[in-house]
N, C-alpha and C positions, 0 to 999 in steps of 0.2 A: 319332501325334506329338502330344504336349502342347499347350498352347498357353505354358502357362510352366513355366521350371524353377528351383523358388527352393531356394537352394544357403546354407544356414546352418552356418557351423561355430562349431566349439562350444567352450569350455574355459572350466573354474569359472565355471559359471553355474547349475549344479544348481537354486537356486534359483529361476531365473527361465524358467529353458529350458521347461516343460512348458505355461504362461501363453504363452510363443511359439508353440509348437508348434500347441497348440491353438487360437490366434485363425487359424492357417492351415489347420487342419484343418477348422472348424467354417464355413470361408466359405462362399455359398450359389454359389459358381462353383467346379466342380469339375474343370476342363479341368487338371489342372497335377502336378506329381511336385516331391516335396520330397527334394533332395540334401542331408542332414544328416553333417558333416565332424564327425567326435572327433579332435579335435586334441590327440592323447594328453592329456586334462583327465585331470588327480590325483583329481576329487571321483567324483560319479557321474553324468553329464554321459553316458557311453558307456553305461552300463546302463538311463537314460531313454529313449534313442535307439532299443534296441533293441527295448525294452518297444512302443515307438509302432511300430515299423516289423513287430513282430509282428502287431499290430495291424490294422494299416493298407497295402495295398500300395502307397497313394504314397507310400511314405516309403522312403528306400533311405538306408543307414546303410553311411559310410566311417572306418574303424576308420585312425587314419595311426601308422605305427611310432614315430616321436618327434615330439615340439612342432616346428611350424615359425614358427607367427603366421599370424596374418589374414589376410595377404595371398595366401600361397603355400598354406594350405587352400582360399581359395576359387580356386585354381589349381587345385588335387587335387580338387575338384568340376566345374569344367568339361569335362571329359573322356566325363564319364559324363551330362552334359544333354543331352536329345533334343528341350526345347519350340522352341518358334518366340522365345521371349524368355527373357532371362536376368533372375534378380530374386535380387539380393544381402541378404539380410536379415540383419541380426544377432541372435543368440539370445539379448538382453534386451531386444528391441524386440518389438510387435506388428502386424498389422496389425488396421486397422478392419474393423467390420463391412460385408460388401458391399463392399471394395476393389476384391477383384480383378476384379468384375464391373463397377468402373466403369473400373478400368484398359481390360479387353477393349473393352468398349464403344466407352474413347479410340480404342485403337490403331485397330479395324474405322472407326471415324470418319475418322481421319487416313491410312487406306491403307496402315495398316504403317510406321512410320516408323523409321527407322533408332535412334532414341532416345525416349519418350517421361520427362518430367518431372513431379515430380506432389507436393504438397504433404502438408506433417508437422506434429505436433505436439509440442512436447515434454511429458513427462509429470514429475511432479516427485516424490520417493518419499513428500513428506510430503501428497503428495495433489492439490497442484493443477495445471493443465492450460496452456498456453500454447501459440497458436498460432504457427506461424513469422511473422517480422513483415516478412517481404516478399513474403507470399502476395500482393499485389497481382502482382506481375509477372507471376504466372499467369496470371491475367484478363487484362492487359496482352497477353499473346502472344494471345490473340484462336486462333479455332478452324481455323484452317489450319495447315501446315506451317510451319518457317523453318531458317535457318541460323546459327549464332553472328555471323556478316557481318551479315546481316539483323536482327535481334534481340540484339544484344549484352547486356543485359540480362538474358538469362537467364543468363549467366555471374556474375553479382550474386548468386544463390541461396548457400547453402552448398556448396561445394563437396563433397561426399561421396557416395558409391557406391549408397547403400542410398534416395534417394532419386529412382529411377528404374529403368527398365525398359529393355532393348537386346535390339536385335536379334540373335541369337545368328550367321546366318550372316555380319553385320556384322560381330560382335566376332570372327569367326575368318578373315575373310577379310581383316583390317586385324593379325590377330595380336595383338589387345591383351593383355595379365598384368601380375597386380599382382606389385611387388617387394616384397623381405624387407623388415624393419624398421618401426618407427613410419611414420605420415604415409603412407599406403602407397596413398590415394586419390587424392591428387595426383597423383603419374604415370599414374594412370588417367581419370581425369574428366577433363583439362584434353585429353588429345588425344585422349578420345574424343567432348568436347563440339565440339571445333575441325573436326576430322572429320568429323562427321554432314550427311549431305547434304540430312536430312528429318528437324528435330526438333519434336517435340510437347509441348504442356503441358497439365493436368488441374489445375485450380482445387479441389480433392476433396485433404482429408486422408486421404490411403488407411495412412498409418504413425506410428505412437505413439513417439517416439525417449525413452526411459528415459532420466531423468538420474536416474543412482545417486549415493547418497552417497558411497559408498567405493567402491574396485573400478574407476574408469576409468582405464583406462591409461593415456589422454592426458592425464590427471590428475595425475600420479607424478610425485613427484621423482627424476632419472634423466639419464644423461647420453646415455641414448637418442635423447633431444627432439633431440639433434645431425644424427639421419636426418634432417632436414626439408632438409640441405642437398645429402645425394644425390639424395634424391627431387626438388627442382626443379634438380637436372642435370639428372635422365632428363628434364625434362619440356623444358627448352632443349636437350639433345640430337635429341629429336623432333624439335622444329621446326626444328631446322637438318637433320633431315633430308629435309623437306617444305620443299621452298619458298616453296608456296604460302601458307605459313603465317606468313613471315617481319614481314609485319606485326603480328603479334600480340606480337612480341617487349616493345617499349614497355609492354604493358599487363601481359604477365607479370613483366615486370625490377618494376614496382609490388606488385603482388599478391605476389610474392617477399617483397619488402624487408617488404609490412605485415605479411605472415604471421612472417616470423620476429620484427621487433620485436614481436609480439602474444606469441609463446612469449616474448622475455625478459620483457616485462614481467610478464606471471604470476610472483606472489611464489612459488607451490608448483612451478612446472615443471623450475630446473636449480639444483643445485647452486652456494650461491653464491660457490663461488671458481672457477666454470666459466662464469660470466656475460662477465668479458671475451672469454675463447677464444673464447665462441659468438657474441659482436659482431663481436667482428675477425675468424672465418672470414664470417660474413653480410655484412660489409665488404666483404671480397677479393669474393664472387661479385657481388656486388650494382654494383662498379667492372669484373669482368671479363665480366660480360652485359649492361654498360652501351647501351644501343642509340646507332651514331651520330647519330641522328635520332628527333625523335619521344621524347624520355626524359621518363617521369613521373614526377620526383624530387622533386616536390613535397610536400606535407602531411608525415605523418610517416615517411613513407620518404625524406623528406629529412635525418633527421638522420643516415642512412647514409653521408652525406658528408663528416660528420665523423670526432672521434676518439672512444676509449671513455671518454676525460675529460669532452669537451664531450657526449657523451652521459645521462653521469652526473648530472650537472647539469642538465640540463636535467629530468632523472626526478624529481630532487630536486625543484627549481624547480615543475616542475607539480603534484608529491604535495605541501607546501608551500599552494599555491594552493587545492587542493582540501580541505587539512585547516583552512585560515585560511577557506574559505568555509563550510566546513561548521562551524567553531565560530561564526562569525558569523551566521548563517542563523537562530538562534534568537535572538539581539541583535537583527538588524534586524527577525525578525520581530516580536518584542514592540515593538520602536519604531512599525513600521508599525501597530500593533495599537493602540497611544495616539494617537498619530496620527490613525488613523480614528476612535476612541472620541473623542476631541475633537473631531472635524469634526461627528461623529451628535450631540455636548452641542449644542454650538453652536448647530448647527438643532433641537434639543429646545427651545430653548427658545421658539422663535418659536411665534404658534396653529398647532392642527392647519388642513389646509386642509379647509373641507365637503364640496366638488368634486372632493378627490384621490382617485383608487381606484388602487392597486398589486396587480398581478397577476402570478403566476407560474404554471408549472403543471409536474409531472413534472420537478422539480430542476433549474426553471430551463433546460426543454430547447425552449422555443420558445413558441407559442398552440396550445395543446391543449386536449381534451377539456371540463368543465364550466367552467370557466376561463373557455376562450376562446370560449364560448355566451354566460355573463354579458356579456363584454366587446365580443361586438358586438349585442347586445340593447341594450346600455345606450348607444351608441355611437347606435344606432336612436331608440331611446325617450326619453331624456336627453343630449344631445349638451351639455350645458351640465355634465358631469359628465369630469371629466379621465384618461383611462385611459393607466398606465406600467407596460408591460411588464419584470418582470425575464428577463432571460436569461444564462447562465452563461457564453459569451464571443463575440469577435467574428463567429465561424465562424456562431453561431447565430444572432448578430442580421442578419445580411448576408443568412437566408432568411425574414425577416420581411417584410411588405408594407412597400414605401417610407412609408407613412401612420401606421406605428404608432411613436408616441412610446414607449422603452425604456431601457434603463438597462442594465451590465455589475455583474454580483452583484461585491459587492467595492471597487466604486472609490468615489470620494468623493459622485460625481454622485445613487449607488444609496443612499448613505449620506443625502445629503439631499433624497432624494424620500422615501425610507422614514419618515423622521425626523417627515414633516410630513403623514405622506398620514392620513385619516381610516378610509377600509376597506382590506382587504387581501382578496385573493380569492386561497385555494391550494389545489389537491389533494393537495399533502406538507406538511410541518412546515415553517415557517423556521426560517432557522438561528438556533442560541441565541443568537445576539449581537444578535440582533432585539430590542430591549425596547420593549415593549408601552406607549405611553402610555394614559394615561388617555384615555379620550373616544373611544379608537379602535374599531373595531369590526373585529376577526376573524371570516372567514367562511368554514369549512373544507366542500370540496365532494366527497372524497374522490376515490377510483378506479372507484366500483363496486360493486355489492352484494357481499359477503362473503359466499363457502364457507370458505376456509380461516382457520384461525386469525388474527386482529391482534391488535397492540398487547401489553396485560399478559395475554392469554389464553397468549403463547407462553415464559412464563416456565416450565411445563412441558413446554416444547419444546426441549433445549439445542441439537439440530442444526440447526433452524428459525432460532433467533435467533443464530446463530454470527457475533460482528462484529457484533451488531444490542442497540445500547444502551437497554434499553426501559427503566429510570427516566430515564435522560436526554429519550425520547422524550414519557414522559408531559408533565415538563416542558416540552418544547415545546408540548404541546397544552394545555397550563393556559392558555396564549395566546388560544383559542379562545370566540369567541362564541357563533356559531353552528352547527350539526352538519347539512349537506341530508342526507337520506334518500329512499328512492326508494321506499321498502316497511317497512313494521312492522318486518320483520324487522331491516333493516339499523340504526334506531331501537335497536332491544332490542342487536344485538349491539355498534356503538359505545358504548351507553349504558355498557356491560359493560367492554368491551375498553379503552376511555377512560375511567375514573373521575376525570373533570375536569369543573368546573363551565361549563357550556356549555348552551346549549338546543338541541333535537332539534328541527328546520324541516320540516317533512313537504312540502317543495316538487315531487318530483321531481328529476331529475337534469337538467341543462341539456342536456349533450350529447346526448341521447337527444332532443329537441323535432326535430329532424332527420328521425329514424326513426318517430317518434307520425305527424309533417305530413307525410312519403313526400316527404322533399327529394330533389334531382338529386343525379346521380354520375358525374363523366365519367372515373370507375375504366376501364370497358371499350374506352370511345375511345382510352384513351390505353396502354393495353395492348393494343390489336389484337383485345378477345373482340367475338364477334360477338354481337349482342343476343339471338339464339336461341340461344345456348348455355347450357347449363346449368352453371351456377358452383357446385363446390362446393369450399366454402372450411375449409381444415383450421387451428384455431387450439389449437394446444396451450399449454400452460403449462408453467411451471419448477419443476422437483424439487427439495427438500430436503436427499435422501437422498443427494444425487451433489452434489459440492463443485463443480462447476462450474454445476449447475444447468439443463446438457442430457443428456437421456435420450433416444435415436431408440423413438419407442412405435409407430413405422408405416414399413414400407419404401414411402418416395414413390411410385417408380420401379414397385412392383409395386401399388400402390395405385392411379395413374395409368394403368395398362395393365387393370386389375380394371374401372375405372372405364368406360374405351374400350370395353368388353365387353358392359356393362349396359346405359350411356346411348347408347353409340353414338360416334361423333364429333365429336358437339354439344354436347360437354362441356369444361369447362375446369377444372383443379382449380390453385387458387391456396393458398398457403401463406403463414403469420404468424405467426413466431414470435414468443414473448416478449421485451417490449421489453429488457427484461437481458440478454438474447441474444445480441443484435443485435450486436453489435461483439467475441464470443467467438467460441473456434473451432465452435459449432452450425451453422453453415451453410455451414460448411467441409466439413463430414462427408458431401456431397453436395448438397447442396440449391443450392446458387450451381451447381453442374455442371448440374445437371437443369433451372432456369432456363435458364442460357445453351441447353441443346439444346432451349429448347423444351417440355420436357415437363409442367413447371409455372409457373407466375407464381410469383414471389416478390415479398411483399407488406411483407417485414417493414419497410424501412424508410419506409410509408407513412404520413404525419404525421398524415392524420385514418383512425382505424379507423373512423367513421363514413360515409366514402366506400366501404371495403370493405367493410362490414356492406352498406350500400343496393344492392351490384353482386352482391352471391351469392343466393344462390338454396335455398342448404342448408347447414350450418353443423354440422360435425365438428369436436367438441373433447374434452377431457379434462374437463377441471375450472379451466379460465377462467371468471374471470368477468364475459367477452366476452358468456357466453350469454343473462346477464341483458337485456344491453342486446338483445342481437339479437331477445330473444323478443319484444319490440315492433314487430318485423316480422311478427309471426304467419307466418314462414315454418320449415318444415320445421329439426328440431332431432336429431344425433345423439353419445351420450354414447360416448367408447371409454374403458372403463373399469376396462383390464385389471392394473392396477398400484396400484388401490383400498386395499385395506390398505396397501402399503407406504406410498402416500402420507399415507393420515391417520396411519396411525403415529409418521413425520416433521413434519407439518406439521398435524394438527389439522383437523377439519374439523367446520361448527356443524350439517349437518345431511349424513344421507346420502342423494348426486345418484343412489347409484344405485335409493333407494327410493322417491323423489320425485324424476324427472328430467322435464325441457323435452320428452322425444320418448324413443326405441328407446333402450335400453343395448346397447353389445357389450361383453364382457369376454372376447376374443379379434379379435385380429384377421381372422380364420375368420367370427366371428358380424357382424363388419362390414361385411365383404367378401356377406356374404347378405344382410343389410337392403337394401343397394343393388340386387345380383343379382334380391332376390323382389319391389323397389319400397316392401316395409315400413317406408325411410325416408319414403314420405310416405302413409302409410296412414292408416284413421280411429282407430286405435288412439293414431299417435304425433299427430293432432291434439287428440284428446283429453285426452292428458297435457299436451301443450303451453297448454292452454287453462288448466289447472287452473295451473298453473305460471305462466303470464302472472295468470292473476287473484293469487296470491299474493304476486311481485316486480315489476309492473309497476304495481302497485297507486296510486301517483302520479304515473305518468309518462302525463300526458293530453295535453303537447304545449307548454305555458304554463310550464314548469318557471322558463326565462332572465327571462323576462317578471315571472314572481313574485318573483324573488328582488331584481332590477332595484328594480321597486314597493314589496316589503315594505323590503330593506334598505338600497337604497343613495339611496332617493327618501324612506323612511319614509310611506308611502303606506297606508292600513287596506285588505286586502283581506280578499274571502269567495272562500269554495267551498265543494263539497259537503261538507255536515260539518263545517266549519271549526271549531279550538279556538281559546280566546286563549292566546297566548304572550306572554312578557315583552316588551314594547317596547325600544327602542334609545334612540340618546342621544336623540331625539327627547323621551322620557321618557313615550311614553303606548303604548298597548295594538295589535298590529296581529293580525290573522288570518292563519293556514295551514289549508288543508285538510286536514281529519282524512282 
């Protein structure tokens, strides 16, 4: 007996059925038999089917005498399923890579649950990717069982078929089946989500839901959309046939009335001299399932209480609202726009202040990196020096320290500290609206030594700078005073990448004084590792090539278990993705699942990567350039660098890591999975490289970096160091030192 039986039927989708097919064939869980329905399709949709199942003997192919619809095929598939769970998939959807082994995993976790629930993404045809945007509630349901009573919220999800998994002898002992006609997941979800006595949820994008341009039914204009009123009979039929259930009535008579005003309002769904009939039949059910008690006729399942007049009007009235906000939206904003532009003259015109420093860092995303080094060095050293954090909105400033004076990028407050401040300290560009006075001194600290391509190097990159306005950008850096550098290299390639009048600062990087001085990290106290364990920490980077900018180039799960192998149980492997990441669906695709069980830390939204760099022990990356700073820990270094051409082909890269790398290359994950296994991750071979590699890009980072740039720029202070050049002086107007 299987473990699952995923039941796809099929009709014109020729095109997309084989991309289905195959994301289920190629899973690395193979417990399962694919029930593929020909639901007499016109195109070649039955002769694909065949082809695979020739192929293949989990594939078992149902050839049906006429069209019935969706519904009543994946009827004529049930019959013939033998797994433990039933999984409804449609054949222009996919499933992710490694799903169904994180689906099993749930279910064995949760003891078999009558239901389990488990998150999607939509995929878009012109390429881009969006997460469902109530995956919280997955996490929300937390790792045990529950019941719709218990958890009502998961009823909040989308209501449809195909995202989730049942229990098969469930589904046949309660007799569930889909009926004919559109909307055909309603009468199924709603009583078998009500039903389940043990439901589960997987925070795991395990399904890609295609939205087609053309081709979706639910799409059409059709006076079909009218089933939507038999289908929530069955569904109040049910419940009056369980009594148990009769409280739920209240929140269905709701979910009714929004669901069908959702189909009118859609300008492409019904024919529009069929718009009344289908108000006044939603009317009639919406008054005849009225509950006596308990009625949630509120929001806009209230205006089912009216007529198709006062409804009209009111559609009117609102589109009206929305077309008058939206022609106004560009009035107010250029009003807002003078507005502030006269508040920033205004304060132009008073002196700059000596004492003001303005700081932002990572678009205004809080106190990070070199940024937030200068700013509490200077805080230390010069307390007679005024530091104003910008931050990009409330959210962000409410996680700054009660102590730190800030500002809201945008409002008038930001406008007239900017206006008067004398330095500015950033890792990114300000925004253009920023004008530069005179006297001021720009101090640009970057991100990081550079592998891949920046700035005007990516104008022969068109997939790299997609959305990414590099004359506008240079502009912004004609702003720039000063340029820190960490190493020669990074000198040569800014000089390059920026062709803006600016000086090259050979300071070191601030953030990095941390890792030079062997600061504290109470990273592992506050994750549970134990001080003997061995931390290794996987930080990859984002892709080019792929419009979302996550590629999985390591399966965690078997990465984590490799790991267990070699090191023992004394190990901990934590994960970090790229901070662009971080709020996409990337850590939906497993990584938030494998957290919650345990199996890894998840790092990514830790505010200083400098706490994580001091807590690991060993450092697995691609092509971050994470590695630069870490190699200042003189701790073990390994390159996975299986995806090398594609990546410099998209994105450019100034030298090759894998011929010059920090430590071991693997250009497989097979050769990665050895370095650890043979211990060649910390052998004299990869210290050696590593060593050569730190003398190269470590090359000013002695620990003093905050402290220099403190003294040379914002004190005007003459320093030496070894080697030191002169560089152009500030407004000061005389001559200071940087260490060559």
């Amino acid at each position: 007996m299987p473990r699952f039986s995923l039941i796809v039927p099929c009709f014109k989708v020729q095109g997309f059925l084989r991309e289905c097919l195959d994301s289920v064939l190629l899973q690395s869980f193979n417990d399962f038999e694919l029930i593929a329905v020909d639901d007499r399709s016109p195109d070649g949709c039955g002769a694909i089917l065949d082809e695979y199942a020739e192929r293949d003997p989990r594939v078992k192919v149902l050839h049906l005498p006429e069209n019935v619809g969706l519904g009543r095929a994946r009827n004529a598939g049930m019959p013939h399923a033998t797994g433990d769970y039933l999984f409804f998939l449609d054949s222009d959807d996919t499933l992710t890579p490694g799903a169904l082994r994180a689906i099993a995993d749930r279910l064995a976790e949760a003891a078999d649950p009558d239901v389990l629930v488990f998150d999607y993404a939509r995929t878009y045809w012109w390429g881009g990717t969006r997460r469902n945007a109530l995956a919280e509630i997955l996490a929300e349901a937390g790792p045990g069982t529950f019941t719709a009573d218990e958890f009502p919220r998961i009823l909040d999800l989308l209501m449809v078929v195909w995202n989730k998994v049942y229990r098969r002898e469930f589904v046949e002992s309660e007799g569930f089946a889909f009926p004919p006609g559109y909307y055909e997941d309603t009468p199924w979800t709603f009583p078998v989500m009500l039903s389940a006595r043990q439901i589960a949820a997987l925070d795991r994008i395990c399904l890609n839901y295609r939205q087609r341009r053309q081709g979706n039914i639910l799409s059409t204009t059709s006076r079909k959309h009218f089933d939507i009123h038999d289908q929530y009979e069955r569904v109040f039929a049910f419940v009056g046939q369980h009594p148990r259930l009769a409280h739920w009535r209240p929140y269905l008579h709701r979910k009714m009335g929004e669901h069908c005003l959702d189909i009118l309002a859609k300008p492409d769904r019904l024919p529009p001299a069929d718009k009344a009939e289908f108000f006044r039949r939603t009317r009639e059910m919406f008054r005849r399932h009225k509950p006596a008690q308990g009625a949630l006729a509120d929001g806009d399942a209230g205006l089912l209480e009216g007529s198709w007049t006062a409804y009209r009007i009111r559609r009117q009235a609102a589109r009206a609202g929305q077309e008058a906000a939206r022609r106004a939206g560009p009035v107010r904003g250029a009003v807002a726009a003078r507005a502030r532009s006269g508040w920033a003259a205004v304060h132009a015109l008073r002196p700059l202040d000596p004492h003001l420093v303005v700081y932002s860092a990572s678009s205004h995303r809080g106190m990070l990196g070199d940024p937030a080094a200068v700013y509490a060095k200077a805080r230390e050293i010069a307390p007679q020096l005024r530091g104003v954090w910008v931050v990009r909105d409330e959210e962000t400033a409410d996680r700054l320290p009660p102590d730190v004076e800030h500002v809201i990028m945008g409002s008038r407050r930001c406008l007239e500290v900017t206006a008067r401040a004398t330095f500015f300290v950033n890792d990114v560009n300000w925004p253009g609206t920023l004008a530069k006075r005179p006297g001021s001194v720009h101090i640009h600290t970057h991100q990081g030594t550079p592998l891949k391509y920046m700035g005007a190097d990516l104008l022969d990159k068109p997939g790299a700078r997609l959305g990414f306005d590099v004359p506008q950008m240079l502009r912004r850096a004609d702003r720039w005073d000063y340029s820190l550098v960490a190493n020669r290299h990074s000198e040569l390639v800014w000089e390059r990448a920026y062709p803006c009048h600016f000086t090259s600062l050979r300071t070191g990087s601030p953030r990095n004084d941390v890792l030079v001085n062997g600061g504290d990290s109470d990273f592992r106290q506050r994750y549970g590792i134990p001080e003997t364990d061995t931390v290794v920490l996987y930080a990859p980077t984002r892709r080019d090539y792929r419009r979302s900018g996550h590629v999985d180039r390591i399966d965690l799960a078997r990465f984590a278990a490799d790991l267990g192998e070699c090191l023992g149980e004394g190990h901990t492997l934590v994960v970090r993705l790229h901070p662009s990441l971080a709020t996409g669906p990337a850590r939906g695709m497993g990584l938030a699942e494998l957290a919650r069980r345990g199996i890894v830390v998840d790092a990514t939204d830790e505010p200083r990567v400098e706490d994580v760099l001091l807590a690991a022990d060993v450092l697995v990356t691609d092509y971050s350039a994470v590695m630069f700073d870490y190699a200042n820990l003189d701790r073990p270094i390994v390159v996975h660098a299986d995806d090398w051409p594609a990546y410099t082909a998209s994105r450019g890269a100034y030298f090759d890591i894998t011929a010059e790398p920090p430590g071991h290359v693997a250009g497989s994950y097979r050769e990665l999975a050895w370095l650890f296994a043979s211990g060649s991750w910390r052998d004299e071979e990869s210290a050696r490289l590593r060593a050569e590699f730190r003398q190269r890009f470590c090359e000013f980072d002695d620990g003093g970096a905050a402290e220099r740039v403190v003294r040379t720029l914002l004190l005007g202070e003459p320093m030496s160091g070894p080697g030191a050049v002169r560089i152009p002086g500030q407004a000061a107007g005389r001559d200071v030192l940087a260490p060559a």
